[in-house]
C-alpha positions, 0 to 999 in steps of 0.5 A: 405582473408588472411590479415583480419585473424589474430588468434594468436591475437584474443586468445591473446584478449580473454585472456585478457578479461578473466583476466578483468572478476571476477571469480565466487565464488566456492560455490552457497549460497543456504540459505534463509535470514531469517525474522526478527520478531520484537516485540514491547515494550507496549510503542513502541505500544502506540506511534504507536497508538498516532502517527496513531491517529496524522495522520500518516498512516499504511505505514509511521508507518510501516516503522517507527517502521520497521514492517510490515504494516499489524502487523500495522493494528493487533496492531491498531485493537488490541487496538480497533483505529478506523481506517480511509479509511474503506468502508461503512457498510450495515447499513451506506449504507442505510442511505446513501441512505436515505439521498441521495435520500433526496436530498443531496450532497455526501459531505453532506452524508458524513459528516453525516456518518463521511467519505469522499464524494468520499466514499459515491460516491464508495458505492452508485454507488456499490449499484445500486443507480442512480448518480446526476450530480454536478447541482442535475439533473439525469444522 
């Protein structure tokens, strides 16, 4: 048992290892970074508006302009932007019905209402209305 002891060189090691290890820093920094508000020049303001109505979304104009998405939205509500991917209203529900329940597609009901087919398929199936298959048949 003696010969696989060594001591002397295993405090010898750990010296060594200590000195390869960066020391902490004395002191812990317990602040918070602070935010950083960003106000935008009117027209700063109406580039994000033009480049919205351009096509680009909320995130792409968020990390433009550095602000947050949601100061985004303020400023396009704001402005009074219409802005795109909204949910349907209770109004635009019904027509949607209506015109559902007429036979149409859900592209065609969208194009009536001015959205996507897939949105008119989210608010449909939300309201409880039985869903076509894609030949017209009832499912």
């Amino acid at each position: 048992m003696g010969r696989y002891l060594n001591p002397s060189d295993q405090g010898e090691r750990r010296h060594d290892l200590l000195q390869i290890v960066p020391s902490r820093p004395k002191t812990v920094n317990t602040r918070t970074k602070k935010a950083i508000h960003r106000r935008l020049r009117p027209a700063q303001v109406e580039e994000l508006v033009a480049g919205y109505q351009a096509g680009s979304n909320v995130y792409q104009l968020a990390e433009q302009f550095r602000i947050n998405r949601e100061t985004v939205s303020k400023l396009l509500e704001r402005h009074g932007v219409a802005r795109r991917n909204r949910p349907l209203s209770p109004a635009q529900i019904e027509r949607a019905i209506e015109l559902y329940a007429a036979g149409l597609s859900l592209v065609s009901v969208g194009k009536h209402l001015g959205c996507e087919g897939s949105t008119v398929h989210l608010a449909l199936r939300k309201a409880g209305v039985r869903m076509r298959d894609c030949q017209g048949r009832e499912r």
